[in-house]
N, C-alpha and C positions, 0 to 999 in steps of 0.2 A: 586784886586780880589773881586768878586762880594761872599757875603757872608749873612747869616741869622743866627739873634740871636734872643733864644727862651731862654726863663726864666721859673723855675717850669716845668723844660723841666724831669725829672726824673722819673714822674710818671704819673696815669690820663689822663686828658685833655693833660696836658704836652706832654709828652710821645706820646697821640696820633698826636699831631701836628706835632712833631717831622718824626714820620713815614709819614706821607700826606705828608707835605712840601717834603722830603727824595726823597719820590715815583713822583713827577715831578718839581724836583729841573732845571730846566730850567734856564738855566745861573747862577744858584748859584752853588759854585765851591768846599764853605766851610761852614759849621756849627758849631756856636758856642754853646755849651749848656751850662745850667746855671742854680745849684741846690744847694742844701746843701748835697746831698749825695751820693759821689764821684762813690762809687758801683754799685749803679743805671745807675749813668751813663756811667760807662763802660760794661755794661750788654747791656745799650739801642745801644752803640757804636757800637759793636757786630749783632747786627740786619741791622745794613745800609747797604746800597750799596759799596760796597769795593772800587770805583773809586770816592770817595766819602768823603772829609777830613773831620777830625772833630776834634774842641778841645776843651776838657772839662774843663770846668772851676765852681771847687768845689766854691763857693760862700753862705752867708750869705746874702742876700739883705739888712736885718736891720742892718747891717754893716757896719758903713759910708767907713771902710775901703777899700770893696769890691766895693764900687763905683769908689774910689780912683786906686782901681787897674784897672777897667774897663777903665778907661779915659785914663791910662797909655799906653793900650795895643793898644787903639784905636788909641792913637798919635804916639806910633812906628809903628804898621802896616799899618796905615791912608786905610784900606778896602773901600770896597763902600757895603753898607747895605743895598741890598736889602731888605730885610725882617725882621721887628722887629716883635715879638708876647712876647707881656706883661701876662705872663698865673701866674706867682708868687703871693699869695695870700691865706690868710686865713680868714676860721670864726667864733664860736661860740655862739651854741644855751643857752639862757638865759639870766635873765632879766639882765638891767646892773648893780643893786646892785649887783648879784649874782657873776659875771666874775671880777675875778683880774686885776686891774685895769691899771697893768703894761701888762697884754696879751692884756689891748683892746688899750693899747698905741702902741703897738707892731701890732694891727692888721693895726689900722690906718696907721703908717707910712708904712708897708711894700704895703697893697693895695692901698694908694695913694701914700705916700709921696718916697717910690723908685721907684715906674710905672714914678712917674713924675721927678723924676732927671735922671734918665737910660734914659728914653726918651729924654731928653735935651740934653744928652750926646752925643746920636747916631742922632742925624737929622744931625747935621754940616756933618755926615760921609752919606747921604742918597744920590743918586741921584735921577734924574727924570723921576718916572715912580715904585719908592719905594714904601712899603705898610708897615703902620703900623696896627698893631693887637692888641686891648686890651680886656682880657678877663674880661667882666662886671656880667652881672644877673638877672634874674628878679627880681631879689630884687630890684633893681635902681627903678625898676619903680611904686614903692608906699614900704613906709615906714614899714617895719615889724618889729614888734612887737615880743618879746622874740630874734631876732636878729639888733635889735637896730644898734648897730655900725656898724655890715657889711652893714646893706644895707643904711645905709649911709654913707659907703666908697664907694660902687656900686653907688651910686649916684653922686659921685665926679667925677666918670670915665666916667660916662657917658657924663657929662657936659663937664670932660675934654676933651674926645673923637671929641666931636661936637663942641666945640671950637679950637680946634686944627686942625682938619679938613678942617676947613673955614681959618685957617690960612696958609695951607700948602697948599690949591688950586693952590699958585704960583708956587711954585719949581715943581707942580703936583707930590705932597706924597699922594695917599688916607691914613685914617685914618678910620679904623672899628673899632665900640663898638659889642663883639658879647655877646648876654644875653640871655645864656641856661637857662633852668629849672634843677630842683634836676638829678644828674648825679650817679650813683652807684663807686663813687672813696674814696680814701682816706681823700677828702675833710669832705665827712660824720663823720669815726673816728676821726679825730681830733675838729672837731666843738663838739664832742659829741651827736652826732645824732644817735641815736640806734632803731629801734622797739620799739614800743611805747612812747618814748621823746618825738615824735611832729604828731599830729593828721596832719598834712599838709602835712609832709615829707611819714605819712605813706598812704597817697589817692593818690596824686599827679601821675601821670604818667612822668617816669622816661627818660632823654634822654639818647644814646647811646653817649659817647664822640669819636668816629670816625667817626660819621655821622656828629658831631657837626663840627669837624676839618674839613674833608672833605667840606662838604658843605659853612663853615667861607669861609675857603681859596677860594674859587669857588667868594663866593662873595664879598672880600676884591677885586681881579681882577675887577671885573665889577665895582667897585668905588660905593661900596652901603656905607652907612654911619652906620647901622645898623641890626642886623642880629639875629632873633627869628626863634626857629623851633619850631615845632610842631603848629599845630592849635588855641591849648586851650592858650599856651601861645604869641600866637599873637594876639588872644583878649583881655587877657587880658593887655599885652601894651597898647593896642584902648581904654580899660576902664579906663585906670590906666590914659589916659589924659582927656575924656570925663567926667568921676564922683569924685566929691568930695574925695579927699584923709581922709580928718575923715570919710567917708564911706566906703571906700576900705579898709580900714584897718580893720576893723570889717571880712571880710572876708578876708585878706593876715595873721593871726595870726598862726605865729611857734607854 
């Protein structure tokens, strides 16, 4: 059975992938979703298409457990995955004296270190003509300051996105990094991003996360390797490789 598993599937960005993917599910038959908050996701379950399976799976990603149960499930039903979307992740605004030290170990691991074992998980189950999705940032693309560790876990995805990419060319898995700008979801409250926190977060022009999904998924098909909307943050990508990074970061400051 031809199947797609989205992680951070419960809310946000999440949530919107969920519905896109949903609305032209083309050979996928089932979905897995995959959050911490089991109510969410039978609320989101409730919105799909009725002809349409789904199975929730309440999870922890900083879990090792919940990896442990993943593997399990994927070796009794051995599916064919079409579609992974890596959307799980978190950030927070502030210097890294400031942040507990155990949240930013927790950030690491869950935006790299379960992106990249879930990932390793689910290729053996992939075939050819699969697409992976990893939700990145513009943060990857030059180092900021007051979010220190996230955007150098966005940094990681990035790398890891494009090298993996170049590796999966055989089996022909595309693999897309996609790197919105600031999005009006839950990701803001929990980083602790309010009106007035961050002179960046309050200029910045904001993206839509169903344009984002929409549009991701439009270009994981066409085998793009990366994926920025809006104009201003596609220049800035162009700058963020053409100008000095101690220069850029003078102006990327949370």
């Amino acid at each position: 059975m031809s199947i797609a598993i989205i992680t951070g599937a419960s809310s946000g960005l999440g949530k919107e992938y969920v519905l896109a993917a949903a609305r032209k599910h083309t050979g996928i038959k089932e979905f897995w979703l995959i959050a911490r908050r089991t109510d969410l996701l039978e609320e989101l379950k409730e919105k799909l298409p009725a002809d349409l399976c789904v199975k929730i799976l309440p999870m922890d990603l900083n879990d090792r457990a919940s990896l442990t149960q993943l593997s399990a499930l994927l070796e009794e039903e051995k599916p064919q995955v079409s579609l992974l979307i890596n959307n799980a992740g978190f950030g927070k605004l502030g210097y890294v004296w400031e942040i507990d030290p155990n949240v930013q170990r927790d950030m690491v691991d869950l935006n790299c270190g379960a992106l990249t074992a879930l990932t390793s998980l689910v290729i053996p189950y992939m075939p050819a003509g699969g697409g992976i999705l990893n939700v990145c940032s513009i943060a990857s693309f030059v180092p900021n300051v007051r979010m220190t560790v996230y955007s150098s876990t966005k940094a990681y995805v990035m790398s890891f996105s494009r090298a993996l990419r170049e590796e999966l060319k055989q089996k022909r898995i595309n693999v897309l990094a996609v790197c919105p700008g600031p999005m009006s979801t839950e990701f803001l409250t929990r980083a602790h991003i309010s009106k007035g926190a961050s002179k960046t977060f309050d200029t910045l022009p904001y993206c839509d996360p169903k344009e984002i999904a929409v549009k991701s998924l439009k270009a994981l098909e066409k085998g793009k390797a990366v994926y920025t909307n809006r104009f201003l943050y596609k220049l800035y990508r162009v700058l963020g490789k053409l100008i000095p990074k101690a220069l850029m970061m003078k102006f990327a400051k949370c």
